[in-house]
N, CA, C and O atoms as a GROMACS GRO file, in nm:
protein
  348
    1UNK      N    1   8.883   9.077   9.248
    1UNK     CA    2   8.806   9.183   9.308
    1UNK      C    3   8.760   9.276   9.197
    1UNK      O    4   8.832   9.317   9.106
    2UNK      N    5   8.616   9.306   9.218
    2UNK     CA    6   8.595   9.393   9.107
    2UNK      C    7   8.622   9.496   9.139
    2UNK      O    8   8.650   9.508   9.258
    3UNK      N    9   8.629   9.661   9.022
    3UNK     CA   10   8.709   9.754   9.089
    3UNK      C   11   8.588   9.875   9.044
    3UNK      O   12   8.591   9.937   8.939
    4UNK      N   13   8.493   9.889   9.139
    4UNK     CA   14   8.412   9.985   9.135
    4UNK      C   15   8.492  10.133   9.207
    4UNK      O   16   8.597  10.144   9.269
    5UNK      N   17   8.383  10.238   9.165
    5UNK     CA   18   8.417  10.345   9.168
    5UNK      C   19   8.504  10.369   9.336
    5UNK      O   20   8.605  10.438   9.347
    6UNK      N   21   8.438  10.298   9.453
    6UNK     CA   22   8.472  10.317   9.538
    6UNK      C   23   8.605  10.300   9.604
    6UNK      O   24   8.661  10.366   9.692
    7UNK      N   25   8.655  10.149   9.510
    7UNK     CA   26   8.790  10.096   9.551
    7UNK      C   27   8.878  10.207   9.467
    7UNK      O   28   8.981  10.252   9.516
    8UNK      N   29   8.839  10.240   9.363
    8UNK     CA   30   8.979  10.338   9.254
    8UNK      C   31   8.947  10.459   9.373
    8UNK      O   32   9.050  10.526   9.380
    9UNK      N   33   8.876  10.499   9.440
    9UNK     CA   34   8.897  10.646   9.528
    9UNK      C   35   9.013  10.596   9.641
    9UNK      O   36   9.127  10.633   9.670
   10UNK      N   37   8.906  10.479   9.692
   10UNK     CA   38   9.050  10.437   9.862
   10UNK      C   39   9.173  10.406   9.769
   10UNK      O   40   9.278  10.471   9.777
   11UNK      N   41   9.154  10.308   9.682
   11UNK     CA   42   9.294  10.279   9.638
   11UNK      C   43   9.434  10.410   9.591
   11UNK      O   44   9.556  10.398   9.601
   12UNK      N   45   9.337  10.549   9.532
   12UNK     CA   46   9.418  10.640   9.536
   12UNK      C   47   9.465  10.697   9.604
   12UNK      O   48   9.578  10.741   9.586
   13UNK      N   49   9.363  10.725   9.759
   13UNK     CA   50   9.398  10.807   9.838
   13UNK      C   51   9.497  10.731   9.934
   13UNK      O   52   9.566  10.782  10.022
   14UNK      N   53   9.488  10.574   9.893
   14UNK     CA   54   9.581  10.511   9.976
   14UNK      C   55   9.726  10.563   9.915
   14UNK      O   56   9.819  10.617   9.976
   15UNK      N   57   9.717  10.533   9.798
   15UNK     CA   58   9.848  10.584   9.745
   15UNK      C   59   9.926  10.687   9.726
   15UNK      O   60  10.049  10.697   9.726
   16UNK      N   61   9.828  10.777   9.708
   16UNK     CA   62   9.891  10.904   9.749
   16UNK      C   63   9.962  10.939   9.918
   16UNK      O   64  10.067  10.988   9.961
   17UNK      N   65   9.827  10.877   9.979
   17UNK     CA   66   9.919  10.889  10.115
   17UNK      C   67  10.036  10.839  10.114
   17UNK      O   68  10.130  10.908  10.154
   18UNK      N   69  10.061  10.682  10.059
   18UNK     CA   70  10.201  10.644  10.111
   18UNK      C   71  10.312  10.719  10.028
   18UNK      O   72  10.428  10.717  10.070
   19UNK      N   73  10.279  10.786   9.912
   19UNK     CA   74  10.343  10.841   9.852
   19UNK      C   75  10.428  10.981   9.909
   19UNK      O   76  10.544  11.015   9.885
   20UNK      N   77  10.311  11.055  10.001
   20UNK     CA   78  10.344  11.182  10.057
   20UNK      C   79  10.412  11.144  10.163
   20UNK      O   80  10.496  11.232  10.188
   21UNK      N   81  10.420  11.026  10.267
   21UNK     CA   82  10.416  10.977  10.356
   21UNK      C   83  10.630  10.936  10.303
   21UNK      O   84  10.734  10.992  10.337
   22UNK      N   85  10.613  10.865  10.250
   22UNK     CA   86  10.755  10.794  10.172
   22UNK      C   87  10.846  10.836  10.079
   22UNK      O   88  10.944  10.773  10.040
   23UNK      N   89  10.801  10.964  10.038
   23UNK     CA   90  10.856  11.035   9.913
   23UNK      C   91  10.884  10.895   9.811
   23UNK      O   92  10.992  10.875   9.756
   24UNK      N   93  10.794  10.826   9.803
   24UNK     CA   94  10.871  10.702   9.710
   24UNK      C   95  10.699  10.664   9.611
   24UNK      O   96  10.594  10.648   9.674
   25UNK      N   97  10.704  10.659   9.507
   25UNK     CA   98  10.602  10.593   9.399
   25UNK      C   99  10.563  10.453   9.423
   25UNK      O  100  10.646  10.364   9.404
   26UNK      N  101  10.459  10.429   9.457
   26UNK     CA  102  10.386  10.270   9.506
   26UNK      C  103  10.245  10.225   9.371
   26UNK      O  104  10.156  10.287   9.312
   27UNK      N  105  10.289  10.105   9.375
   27UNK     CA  106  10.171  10.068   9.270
   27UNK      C  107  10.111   9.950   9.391
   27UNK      O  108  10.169   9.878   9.472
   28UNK      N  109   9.965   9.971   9.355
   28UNK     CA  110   9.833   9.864   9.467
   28UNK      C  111   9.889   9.753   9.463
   28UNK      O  112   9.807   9.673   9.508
   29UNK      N  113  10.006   9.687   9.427
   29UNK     CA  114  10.042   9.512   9.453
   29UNK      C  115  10.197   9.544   9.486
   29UNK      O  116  10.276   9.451   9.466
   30UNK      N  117  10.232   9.628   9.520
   30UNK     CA  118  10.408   9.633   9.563
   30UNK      C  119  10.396   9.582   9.722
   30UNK      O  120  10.331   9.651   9.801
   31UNK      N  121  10.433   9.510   9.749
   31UNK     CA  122  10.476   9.483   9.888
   31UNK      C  123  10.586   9.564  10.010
   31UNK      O  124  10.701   9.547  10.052
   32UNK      N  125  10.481   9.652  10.034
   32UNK     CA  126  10.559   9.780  10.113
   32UNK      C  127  10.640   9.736  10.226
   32UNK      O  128  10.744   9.791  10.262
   33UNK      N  129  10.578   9.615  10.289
   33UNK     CA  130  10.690   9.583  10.386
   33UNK      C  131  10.839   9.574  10.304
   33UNK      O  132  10.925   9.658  10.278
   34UNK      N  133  10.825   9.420  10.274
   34UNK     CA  134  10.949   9.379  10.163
   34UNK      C  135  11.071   9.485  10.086
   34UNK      O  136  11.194   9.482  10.079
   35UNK      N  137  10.956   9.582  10.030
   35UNK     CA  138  11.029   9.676   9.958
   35UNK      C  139  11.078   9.813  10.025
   35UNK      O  140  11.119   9.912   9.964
   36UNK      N  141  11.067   9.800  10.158
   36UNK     CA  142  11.107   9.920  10.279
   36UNK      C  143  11.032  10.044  10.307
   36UNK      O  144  11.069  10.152  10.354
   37UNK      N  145  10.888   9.993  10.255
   37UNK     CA  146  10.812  10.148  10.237
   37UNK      C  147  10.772  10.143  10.405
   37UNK      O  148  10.776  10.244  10.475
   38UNK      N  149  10.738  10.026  10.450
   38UNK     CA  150  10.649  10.046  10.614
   38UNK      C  151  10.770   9.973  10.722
   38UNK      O  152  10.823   9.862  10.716
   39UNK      N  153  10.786  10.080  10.817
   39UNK     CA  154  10.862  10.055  10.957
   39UNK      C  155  10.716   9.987  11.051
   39UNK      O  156  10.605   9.998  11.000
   40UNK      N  157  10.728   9.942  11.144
   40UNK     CA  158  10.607   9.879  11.244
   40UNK      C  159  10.579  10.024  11.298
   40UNK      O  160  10.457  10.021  11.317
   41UNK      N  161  10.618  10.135  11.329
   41UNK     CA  162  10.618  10.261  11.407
   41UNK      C  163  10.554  10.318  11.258
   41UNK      O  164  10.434  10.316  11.290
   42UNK      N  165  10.555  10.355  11.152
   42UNK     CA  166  10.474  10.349  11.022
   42UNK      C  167  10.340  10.285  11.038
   42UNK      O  168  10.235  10.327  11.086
   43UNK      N  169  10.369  10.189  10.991
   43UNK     CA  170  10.219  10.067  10.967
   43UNK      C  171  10.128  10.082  11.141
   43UNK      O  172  10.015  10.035  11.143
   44UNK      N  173  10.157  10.116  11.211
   44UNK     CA  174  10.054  10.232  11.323
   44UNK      C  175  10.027  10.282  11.265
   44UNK      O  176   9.922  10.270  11.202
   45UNK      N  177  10.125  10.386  11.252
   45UNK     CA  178  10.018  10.520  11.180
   45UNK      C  179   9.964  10.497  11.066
   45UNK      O  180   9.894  10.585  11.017
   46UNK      N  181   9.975  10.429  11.028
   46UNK     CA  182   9.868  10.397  10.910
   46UNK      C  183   9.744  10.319  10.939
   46UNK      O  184   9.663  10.302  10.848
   47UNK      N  185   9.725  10.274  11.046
   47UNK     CA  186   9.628  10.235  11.093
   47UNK      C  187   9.532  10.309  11.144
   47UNK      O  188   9.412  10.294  11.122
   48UNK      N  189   9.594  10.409  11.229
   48UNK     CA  190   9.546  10.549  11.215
   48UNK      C  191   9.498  10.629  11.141
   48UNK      O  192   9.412  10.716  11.151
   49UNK      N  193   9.565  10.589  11.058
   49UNK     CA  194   9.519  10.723  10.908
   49UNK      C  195   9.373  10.628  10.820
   49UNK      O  196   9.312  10.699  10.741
   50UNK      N  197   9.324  10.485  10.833
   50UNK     CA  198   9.312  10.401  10.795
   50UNK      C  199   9.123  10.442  10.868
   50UNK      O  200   9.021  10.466  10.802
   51UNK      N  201   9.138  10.437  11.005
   51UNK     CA  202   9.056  10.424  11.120
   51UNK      C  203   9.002  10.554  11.067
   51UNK      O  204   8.894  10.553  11.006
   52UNK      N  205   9.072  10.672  11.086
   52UNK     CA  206   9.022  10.797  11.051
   52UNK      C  207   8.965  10.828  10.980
   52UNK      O  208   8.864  10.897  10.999
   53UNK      N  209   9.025  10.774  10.820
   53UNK     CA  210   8.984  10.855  10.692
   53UNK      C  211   8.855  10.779  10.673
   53UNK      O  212   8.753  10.843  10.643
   54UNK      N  213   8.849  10.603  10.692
   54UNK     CA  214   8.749  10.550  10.607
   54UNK      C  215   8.642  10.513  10.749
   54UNK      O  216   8.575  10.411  10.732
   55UNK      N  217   8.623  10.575  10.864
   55UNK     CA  218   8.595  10.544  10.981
   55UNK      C  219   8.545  10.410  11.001
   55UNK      O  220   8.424  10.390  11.000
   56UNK      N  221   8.642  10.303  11.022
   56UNK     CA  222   8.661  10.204  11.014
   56UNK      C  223   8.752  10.143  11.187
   56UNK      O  224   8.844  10.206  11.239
   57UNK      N  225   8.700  10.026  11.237
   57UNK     CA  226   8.781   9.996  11.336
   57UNK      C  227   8.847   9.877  11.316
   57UNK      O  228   8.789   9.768  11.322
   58UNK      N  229   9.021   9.895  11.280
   58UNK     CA  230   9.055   9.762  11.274
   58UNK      C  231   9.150   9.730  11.424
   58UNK      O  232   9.238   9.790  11.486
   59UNK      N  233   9.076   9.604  11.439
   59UNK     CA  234   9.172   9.554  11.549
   59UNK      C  235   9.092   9.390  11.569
   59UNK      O  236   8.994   9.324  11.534
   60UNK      N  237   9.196   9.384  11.638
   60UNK     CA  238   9.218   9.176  11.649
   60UNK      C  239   9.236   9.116  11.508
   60UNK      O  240   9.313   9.174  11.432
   61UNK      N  241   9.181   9.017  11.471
   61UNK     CA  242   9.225   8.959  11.355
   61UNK      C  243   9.262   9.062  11.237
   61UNK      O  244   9.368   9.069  11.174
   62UNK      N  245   9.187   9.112  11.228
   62UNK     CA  246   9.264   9.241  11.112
   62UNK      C  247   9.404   9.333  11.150
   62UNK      O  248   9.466   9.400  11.069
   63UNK      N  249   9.432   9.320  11.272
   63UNK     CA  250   9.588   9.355  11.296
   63UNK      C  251   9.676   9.246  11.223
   63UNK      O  252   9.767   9.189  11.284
   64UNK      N  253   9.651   9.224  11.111
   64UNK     CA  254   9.782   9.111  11.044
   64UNK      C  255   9.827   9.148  10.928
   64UNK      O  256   9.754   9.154  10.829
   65UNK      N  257   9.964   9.178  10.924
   65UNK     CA  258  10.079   9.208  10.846
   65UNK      C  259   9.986   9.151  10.670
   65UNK      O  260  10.010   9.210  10.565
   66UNK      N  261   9.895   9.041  10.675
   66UNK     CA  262   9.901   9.038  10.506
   66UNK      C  263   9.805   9.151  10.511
   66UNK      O  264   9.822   9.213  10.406
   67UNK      N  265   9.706   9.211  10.584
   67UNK     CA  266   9.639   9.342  10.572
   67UNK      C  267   9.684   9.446  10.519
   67UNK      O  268   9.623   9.503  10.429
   68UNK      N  269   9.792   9.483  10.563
   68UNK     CA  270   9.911   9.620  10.516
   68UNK      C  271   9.995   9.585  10.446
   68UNK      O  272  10.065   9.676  10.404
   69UNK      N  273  10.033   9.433  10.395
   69UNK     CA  274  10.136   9.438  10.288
   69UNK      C  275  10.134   9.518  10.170
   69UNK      O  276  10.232   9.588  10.145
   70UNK      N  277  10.028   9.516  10.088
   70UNK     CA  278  10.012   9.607   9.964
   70UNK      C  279   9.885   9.700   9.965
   70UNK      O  280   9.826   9.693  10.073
   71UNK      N  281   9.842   9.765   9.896
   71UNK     CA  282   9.745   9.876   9.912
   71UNK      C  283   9.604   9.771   9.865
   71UNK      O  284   9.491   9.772   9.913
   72UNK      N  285   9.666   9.677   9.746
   72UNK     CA  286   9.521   9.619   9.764
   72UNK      C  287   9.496   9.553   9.851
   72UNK      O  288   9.374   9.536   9.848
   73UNK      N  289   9.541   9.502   9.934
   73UNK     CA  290   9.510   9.442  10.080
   73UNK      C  291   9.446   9.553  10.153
   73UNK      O  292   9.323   9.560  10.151
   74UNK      N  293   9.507   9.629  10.209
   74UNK     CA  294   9.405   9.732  10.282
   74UNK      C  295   9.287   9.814  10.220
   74UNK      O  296   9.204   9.883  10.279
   75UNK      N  297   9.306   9.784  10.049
   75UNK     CA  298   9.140   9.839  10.000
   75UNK      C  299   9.029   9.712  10.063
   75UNK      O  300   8.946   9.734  10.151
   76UNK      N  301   9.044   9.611  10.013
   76UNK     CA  302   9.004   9.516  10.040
   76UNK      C  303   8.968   9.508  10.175
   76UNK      O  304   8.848   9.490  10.192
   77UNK      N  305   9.051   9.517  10.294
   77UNK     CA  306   8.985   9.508  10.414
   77UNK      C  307   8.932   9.630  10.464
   77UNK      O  308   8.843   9.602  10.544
   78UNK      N  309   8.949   9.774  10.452
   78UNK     CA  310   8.830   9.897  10.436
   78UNK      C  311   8.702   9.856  10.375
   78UNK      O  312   8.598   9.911  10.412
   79UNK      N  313   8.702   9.743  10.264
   79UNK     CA  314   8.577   9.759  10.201
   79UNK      C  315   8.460   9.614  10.297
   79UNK      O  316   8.340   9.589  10.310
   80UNK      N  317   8.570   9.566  10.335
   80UNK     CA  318   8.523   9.413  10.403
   80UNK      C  319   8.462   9.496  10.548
   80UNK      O  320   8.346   9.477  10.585
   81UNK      N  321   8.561   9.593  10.627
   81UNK     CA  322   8.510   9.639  10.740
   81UNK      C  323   8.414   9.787  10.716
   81UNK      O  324   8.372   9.848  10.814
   82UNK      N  325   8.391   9.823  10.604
   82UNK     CA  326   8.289   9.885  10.569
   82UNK      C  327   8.166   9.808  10.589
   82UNK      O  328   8.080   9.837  10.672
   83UNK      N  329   8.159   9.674  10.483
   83UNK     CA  330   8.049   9.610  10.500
   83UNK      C  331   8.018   9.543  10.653
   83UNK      O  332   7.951   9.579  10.750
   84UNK      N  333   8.053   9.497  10.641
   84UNK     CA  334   8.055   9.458  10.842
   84UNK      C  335   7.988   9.538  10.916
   84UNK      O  336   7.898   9.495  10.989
   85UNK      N  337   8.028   9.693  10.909
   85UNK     CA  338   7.936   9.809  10.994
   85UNK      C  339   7.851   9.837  10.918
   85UNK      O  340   7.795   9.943  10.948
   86UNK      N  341   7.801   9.774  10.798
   86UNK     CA  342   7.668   9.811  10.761
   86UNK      C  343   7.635   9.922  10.618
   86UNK      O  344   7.532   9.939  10.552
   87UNK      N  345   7.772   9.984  10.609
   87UNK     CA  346   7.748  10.082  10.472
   87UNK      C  347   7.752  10.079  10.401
   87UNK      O  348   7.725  10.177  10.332
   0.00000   0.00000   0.00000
C-alpha cells in the first residue's frame, strides 16, 4: 500500500485513538485482538468511532475481524469505503 498523505492522517488518528482509548502504545501492524487491545463490546465502538470520524458505512462483509485486527487493516478499508462512495 502506498502511504500518501491521507493514510499517515487516518493511520494517526487511528492510533492515537486506540491509544487514548487503551492507555497502551500501538504500532499500524500489532494485532489488537491477539495482543488484548480490542474486547467485541470495544471493536463496536470502534466501529462507531470509524463510521463517524471518516463518514463511512461499514456493515456486511466489512463486519470481519481481519478489518479491525491492526490499524493498517482499518486504514485500508476507510480508504477502500471512501472510494466506493465516491471521494
Amino acid at each position: 500500500m502506498g502511504t500518501s498523505t491521507e493514510n499517515v492522517s487516518v493511520e494517526q488518528q487511528l492510533l492515537s485513538f486506540l491509544e487514548e482509548r487503551t492507555k497502551t502504545p500501538w504500532t499500524p501492524d500489532r494485532d489488537l485482538f491477539a495482543d488484548g487491545g480490542l474486547s467485541s463490546l470495544f471493536a463496536m465502538e470502534l466501529v462507531v468511532h470509524l463510521e463517524s470520524t471518516y463518514d463511512i458505512m461499514v456493515a456486511g462483509p466489512d463486519l470481519q475481524l481481519m478489518n479491525f485486527r491492526t490499524v493498517n487493516a482499518m486504514v485500508a478499508m476507510v480508504d477502500r469505503l471512501r472510494q466506493a462512495a465516491g471521494e
